[in-house]
Backbone bond lengths (Angstrom), bond angles and torsions (degrees), N, CA, C in turn:
res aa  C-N    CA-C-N  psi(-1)  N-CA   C-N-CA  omega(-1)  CA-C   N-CA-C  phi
1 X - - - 1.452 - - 1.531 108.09 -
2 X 1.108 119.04 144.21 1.831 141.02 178.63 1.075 97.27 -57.03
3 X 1.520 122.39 151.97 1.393 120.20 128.14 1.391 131.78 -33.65
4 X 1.365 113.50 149.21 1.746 86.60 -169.48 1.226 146.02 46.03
5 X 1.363 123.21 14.34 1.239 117.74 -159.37 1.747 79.79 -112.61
6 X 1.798 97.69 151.47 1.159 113.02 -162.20 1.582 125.59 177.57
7 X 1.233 103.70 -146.82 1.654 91.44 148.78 1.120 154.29 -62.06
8 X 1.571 103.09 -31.79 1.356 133.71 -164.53 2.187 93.68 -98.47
9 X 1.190 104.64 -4.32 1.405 85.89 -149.69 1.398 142.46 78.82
10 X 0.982 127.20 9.08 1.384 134.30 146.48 1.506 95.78 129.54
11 X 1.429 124.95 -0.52 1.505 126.58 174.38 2.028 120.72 -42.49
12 X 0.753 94.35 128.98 1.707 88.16 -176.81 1.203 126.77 -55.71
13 X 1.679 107.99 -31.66 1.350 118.94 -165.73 1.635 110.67 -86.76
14 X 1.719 113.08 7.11 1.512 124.54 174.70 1.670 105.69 -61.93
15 X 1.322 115.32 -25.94 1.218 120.55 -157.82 1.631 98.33 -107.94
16 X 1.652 103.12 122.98 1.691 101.92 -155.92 1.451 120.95 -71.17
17 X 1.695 114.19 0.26 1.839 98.85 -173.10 1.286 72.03 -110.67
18 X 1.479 155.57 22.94 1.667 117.95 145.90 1.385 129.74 -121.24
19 X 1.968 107.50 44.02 0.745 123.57 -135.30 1.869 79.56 -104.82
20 X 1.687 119.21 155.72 1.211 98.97 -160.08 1.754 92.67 -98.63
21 X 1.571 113.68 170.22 1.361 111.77 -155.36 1.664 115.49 -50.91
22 X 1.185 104.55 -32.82 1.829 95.97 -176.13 1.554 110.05 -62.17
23 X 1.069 101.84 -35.27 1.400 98.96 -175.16 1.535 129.01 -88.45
24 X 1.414 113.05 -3.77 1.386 135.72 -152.39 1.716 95.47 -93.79
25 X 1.456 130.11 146.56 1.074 119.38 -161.75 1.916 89.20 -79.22
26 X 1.534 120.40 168.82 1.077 125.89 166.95 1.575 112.60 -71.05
27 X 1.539 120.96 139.67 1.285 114.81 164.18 1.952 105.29 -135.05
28 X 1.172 97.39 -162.27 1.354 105.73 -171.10 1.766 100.88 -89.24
29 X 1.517 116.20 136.31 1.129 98.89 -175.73 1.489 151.59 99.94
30 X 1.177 128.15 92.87 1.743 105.48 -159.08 1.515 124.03 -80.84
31 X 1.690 95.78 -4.67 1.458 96.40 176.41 1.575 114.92 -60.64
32 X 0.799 113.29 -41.52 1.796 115.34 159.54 1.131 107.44 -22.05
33 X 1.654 110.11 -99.41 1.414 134.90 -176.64 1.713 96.21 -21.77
34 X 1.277 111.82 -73.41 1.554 107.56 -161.00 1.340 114.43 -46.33
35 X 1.900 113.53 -42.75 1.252 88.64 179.99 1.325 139.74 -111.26
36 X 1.608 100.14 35.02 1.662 135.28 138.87 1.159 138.61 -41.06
37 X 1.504 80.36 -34.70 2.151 98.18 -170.46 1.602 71.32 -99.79
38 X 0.944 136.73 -86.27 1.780 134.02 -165.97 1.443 117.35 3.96
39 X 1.225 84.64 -65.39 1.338 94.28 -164.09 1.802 118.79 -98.73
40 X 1.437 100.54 -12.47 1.575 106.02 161.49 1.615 106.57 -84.54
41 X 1.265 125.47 17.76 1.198 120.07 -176.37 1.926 106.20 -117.27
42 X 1.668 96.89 -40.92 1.483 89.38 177.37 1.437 109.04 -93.81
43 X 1.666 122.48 11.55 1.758 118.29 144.03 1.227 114.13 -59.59
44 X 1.161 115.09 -41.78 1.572 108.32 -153.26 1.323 90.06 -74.72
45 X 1.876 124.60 -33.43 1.382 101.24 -156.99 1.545 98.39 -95.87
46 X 1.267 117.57 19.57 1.475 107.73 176.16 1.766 112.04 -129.91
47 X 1.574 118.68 28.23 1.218 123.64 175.64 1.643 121.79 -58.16
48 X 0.911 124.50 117.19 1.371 118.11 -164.86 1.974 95.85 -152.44
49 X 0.800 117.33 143.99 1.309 135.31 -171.91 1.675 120.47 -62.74
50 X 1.147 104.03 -16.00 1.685 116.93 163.25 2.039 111.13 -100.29
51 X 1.157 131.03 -26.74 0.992 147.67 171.50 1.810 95.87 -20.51
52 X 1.158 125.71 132.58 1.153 130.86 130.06 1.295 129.09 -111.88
53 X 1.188 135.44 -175.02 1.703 116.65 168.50 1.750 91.02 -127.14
54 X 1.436 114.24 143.34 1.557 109.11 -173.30 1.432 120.30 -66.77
55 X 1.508 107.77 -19.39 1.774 97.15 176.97 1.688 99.22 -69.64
56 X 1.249 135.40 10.95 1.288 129.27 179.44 1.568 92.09 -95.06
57 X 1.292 131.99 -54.39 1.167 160.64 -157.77 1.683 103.22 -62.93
58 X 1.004 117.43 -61.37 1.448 138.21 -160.61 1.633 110.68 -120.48
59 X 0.875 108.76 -31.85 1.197 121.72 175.76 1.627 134.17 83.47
60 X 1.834 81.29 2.89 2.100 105.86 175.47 1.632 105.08 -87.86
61 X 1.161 111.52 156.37 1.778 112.32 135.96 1.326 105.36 -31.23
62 X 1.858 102.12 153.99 1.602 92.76 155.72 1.778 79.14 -114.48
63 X 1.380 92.48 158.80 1.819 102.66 150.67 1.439 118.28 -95.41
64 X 1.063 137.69 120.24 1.037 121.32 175.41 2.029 85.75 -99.30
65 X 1.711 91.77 154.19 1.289 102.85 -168.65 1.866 105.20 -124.21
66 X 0.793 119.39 106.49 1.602 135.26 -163.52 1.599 94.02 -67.47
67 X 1.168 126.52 134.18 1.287 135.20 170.87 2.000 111.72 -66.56
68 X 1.264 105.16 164.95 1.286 94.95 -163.11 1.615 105.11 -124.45
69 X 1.580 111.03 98.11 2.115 100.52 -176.34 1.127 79.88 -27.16
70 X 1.775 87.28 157.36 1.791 127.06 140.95 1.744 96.15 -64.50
71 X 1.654 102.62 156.99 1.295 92.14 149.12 1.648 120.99 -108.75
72 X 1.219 90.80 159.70 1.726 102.54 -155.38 1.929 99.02 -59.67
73 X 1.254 131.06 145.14 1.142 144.04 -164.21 1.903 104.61 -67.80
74 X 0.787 133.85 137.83 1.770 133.32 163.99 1.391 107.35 -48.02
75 X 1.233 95.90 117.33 1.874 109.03 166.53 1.839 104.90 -77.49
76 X 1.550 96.90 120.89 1.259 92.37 -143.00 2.224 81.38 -110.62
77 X 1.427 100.63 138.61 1.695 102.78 -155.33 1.754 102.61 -90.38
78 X 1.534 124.17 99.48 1.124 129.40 -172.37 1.724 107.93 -65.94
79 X 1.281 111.29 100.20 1.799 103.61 160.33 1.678 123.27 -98.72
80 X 1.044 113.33 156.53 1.410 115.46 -171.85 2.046 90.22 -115.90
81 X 1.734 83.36 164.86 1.599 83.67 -175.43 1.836 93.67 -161.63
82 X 1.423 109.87 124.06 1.467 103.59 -164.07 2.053 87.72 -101.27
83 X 1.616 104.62 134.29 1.262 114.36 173.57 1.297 124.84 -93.86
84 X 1.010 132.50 147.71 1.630 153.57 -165.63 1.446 89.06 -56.86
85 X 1.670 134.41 -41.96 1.334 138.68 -169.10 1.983 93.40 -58.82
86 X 1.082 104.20 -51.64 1.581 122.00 -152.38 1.399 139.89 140.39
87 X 1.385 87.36 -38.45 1.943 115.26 163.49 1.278 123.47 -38.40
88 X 1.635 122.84 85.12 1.735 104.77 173.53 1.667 109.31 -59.82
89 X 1.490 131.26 141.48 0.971 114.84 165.70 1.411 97.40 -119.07
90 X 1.535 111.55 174.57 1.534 126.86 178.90 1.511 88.89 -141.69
91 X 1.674 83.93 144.30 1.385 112.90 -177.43 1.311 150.78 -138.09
92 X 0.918 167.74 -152.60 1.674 139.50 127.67 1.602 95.14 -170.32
93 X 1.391 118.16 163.62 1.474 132.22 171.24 0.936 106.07 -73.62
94 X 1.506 118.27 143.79 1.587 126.34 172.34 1.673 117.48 -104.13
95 X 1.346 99.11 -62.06 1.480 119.60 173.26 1.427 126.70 -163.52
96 X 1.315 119.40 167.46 2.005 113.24 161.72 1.364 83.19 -130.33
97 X 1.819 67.17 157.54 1.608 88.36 178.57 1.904 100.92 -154.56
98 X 1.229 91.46 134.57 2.263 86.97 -174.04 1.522 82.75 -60.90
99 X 1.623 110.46 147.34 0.725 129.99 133.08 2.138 142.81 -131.39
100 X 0.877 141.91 174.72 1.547 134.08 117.56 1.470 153.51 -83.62
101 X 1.484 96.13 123.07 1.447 89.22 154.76 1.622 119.40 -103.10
102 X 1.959 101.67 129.34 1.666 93.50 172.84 1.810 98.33 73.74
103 X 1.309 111.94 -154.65 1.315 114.87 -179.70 1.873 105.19 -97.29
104 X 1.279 107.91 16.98 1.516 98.01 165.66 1.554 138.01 -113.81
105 X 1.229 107.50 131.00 1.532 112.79 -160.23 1.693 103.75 -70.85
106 X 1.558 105.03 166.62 1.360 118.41 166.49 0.962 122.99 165.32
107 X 1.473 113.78 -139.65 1.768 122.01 -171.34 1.138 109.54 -124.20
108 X 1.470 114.83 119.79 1.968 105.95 168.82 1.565 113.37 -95.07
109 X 0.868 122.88 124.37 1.882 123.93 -173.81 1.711 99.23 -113.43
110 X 1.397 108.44 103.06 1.606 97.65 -176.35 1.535 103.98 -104.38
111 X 0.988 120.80 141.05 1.968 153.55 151.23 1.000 135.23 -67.56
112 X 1.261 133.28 90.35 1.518 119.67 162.63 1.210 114.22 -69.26
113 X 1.329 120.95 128.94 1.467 123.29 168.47 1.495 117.78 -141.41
114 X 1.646 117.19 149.71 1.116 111.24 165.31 1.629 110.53 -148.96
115 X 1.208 115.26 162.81 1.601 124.44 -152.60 1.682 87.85 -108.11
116 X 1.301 126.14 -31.23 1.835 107.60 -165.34 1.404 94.97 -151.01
117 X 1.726 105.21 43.92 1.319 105.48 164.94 1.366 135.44 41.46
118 X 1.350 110.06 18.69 1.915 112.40 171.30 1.080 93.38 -138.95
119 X 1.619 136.32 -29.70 1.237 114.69 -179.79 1.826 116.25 -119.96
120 X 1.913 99.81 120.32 1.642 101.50 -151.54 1.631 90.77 -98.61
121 X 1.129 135.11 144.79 1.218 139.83 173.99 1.623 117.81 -154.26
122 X 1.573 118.18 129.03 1.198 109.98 166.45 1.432 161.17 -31.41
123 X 1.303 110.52 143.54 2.171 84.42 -171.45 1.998 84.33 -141.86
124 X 1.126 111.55 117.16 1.743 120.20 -156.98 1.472 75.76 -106.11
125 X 1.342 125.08 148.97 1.458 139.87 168.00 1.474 92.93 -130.79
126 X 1.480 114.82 154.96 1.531 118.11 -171.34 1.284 99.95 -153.31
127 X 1.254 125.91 102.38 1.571 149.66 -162.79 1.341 101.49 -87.36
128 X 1.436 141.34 79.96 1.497 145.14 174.25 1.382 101.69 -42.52
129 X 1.336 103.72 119.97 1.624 113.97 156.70 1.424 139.50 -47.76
130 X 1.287 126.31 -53.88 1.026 122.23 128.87 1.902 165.23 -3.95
131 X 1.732 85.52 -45.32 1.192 109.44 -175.18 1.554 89.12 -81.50
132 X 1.504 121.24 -46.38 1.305 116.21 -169.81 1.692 119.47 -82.09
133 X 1.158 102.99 -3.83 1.291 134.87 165.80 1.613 113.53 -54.63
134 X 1.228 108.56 -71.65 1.589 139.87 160.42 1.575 105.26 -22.31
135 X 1.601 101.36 -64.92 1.307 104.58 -156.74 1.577 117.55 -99.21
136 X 1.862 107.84 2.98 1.472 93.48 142.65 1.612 119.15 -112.05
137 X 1.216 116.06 8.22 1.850 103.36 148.34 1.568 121.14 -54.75
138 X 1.507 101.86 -40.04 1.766 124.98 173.04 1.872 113.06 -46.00
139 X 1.487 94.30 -50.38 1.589 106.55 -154.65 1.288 108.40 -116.83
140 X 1.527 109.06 -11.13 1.855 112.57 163.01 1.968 89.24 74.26
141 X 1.221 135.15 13.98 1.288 110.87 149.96 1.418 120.78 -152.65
142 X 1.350 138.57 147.36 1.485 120.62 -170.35 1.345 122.47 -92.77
143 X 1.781 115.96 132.91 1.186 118.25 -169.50 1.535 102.45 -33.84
144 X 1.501 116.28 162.20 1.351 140.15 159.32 1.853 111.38 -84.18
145 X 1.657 88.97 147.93 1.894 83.71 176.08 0.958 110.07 -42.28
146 X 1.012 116.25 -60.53 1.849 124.09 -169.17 1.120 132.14 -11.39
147 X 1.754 81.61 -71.94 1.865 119.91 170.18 1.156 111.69 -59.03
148 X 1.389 143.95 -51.78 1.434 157.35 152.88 1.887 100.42 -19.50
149 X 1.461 98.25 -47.85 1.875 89.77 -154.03 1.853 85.55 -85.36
150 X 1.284 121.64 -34.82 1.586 129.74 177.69 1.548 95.44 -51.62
151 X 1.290 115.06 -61.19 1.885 98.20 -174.75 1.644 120.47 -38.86
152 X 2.077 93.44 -58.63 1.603 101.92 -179.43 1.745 119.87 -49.46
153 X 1.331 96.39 -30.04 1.659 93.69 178.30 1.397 111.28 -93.63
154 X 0.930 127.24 -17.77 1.850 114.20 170.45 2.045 97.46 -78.46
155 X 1.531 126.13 -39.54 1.020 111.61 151.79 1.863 126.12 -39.44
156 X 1.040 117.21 -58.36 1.150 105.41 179.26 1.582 126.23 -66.12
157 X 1.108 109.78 -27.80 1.459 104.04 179.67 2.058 100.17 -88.56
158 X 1.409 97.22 2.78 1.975 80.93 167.36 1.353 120.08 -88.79
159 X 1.829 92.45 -30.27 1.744 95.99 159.43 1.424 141.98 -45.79
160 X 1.377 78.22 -32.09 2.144 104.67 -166.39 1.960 89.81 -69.30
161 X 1.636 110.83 -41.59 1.110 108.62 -162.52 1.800 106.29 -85.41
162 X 1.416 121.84 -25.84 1.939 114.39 -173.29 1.625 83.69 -87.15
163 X 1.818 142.42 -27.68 1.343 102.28 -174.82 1.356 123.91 -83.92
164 X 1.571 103.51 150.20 1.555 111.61 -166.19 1.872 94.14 -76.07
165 X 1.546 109.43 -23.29 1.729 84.39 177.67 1.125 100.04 -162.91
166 X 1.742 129.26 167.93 1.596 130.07 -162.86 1.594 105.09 -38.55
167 X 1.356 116.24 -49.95 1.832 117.48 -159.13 1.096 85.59 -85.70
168 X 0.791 167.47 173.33 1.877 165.92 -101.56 1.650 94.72 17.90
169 X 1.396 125.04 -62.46 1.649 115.48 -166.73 1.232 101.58 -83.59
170 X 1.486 141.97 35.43 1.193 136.32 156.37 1.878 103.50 -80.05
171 X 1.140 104.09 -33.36 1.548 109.27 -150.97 1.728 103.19 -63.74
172 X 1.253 140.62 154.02 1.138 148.65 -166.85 1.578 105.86 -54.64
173 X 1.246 135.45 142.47 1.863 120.41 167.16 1.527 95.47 -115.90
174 X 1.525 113.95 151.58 1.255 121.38 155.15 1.336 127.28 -107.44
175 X 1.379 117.13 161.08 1.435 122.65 163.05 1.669 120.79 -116.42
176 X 0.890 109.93 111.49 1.773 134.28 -168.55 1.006 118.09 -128.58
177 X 1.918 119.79 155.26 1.474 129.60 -178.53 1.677 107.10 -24.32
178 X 1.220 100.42 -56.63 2.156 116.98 -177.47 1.529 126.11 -37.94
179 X 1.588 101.08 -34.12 1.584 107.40 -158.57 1.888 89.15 -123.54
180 X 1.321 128.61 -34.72 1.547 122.29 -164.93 1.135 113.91 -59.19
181 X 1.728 127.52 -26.48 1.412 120.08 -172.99 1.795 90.05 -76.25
182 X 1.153 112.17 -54.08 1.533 106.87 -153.09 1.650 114.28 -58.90
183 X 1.467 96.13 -32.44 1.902 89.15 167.28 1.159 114.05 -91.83
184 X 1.256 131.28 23.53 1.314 124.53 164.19 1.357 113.96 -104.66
185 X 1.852 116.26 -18.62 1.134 123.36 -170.04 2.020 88.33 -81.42
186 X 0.923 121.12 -39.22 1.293 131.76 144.66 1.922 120.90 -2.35
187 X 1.441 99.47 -77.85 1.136 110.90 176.66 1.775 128.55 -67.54
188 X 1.668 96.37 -16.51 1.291 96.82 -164.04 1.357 111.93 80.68
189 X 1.519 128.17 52.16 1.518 138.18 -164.76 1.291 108.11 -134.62
């Protein structure tokens, strides 16, 4: 006996899960349907006279299981920033993440940076909770993310500017009661 061969005469759509949607019984759902048409679509284009389909074979569904892209990596936006020391550095955002230091809460904003381009090393900024705490009891409203990540980066580029050389701006920077007004006076905040 043929592939397909049957009632229909060897038609594909005799066989009820590749049956095309009008004709296909209704079920719950279109993920069905879609991958009804799928796969009644790459039968038709692969009919060939040895062909079986495995629910003939085995007598299950098959699933076929579609592979899944990667997703493509973050294009990550290189800025340069020339320091008061002399040091061009290059830089870009990595991530935040809440953290503590000790029993105090906050923000970690980490940096990749590097000064001569072969050697890349971190620069962690740590936005005290508190401090920002302070300054909307002060101002009656609480900074925005935004503004939050604008402090850490005018922090970081003040670092870039008091260290005398790359390994000095490795070391952790903070943001506290001391330093938040002045980079905000900074921002226009």
């Amino acid at each position: 006996m043929a592939p397909f061969e049957g009632k229909e005469g060897g038609n594909p759509c005799s066989v009820p899960w590749l049956q095309p949607r009008e004709l296909a019984p209704r079920r719950a759902g279109t993920a069905g349907v879609m991958l009804r048409l799928i796969i009644y679509s790459w039968v038709k284009s692969k009919r060939k006279k040895n062909f079986i389909p495995r629910q003939r074979l085995t007598g299950k569904r098959s699933r076929r299981i579609m592979p899944v892209m990667a997703r493509p990596s973050a294009v990550r936006r290189v800025k340069s920033y020339s320091a008061a020391s002399g040091y061009v550095y290059q830089y870009h955002f990595s991530e935040v993440n809440p953290a503590r230091r000790g029993l105090t809460a906050g923000t970690e904003y980490i940096y990749l940076v590097t000064a001569d381009r072969s050697a890349v090393f971190l620069v962690r900024i740590f936005v005290r909770r508190d401090a920002l705490d302070d300054w909307e009891k002060r101002y009656g409203r609480k900074l925005t993310g935004t503004e939050e990540y604008a402090v850490a980066k005018m922090r970081l580029l003040q670092a870039f500017d008091e260290a005398e050389s790359p390994a000095v701006a490795q070391q952790e920077v903070r943001v506290d009661r001391s330093n938040l007004e002045a980079l905000l006076a900074k921002l226009d905040l």
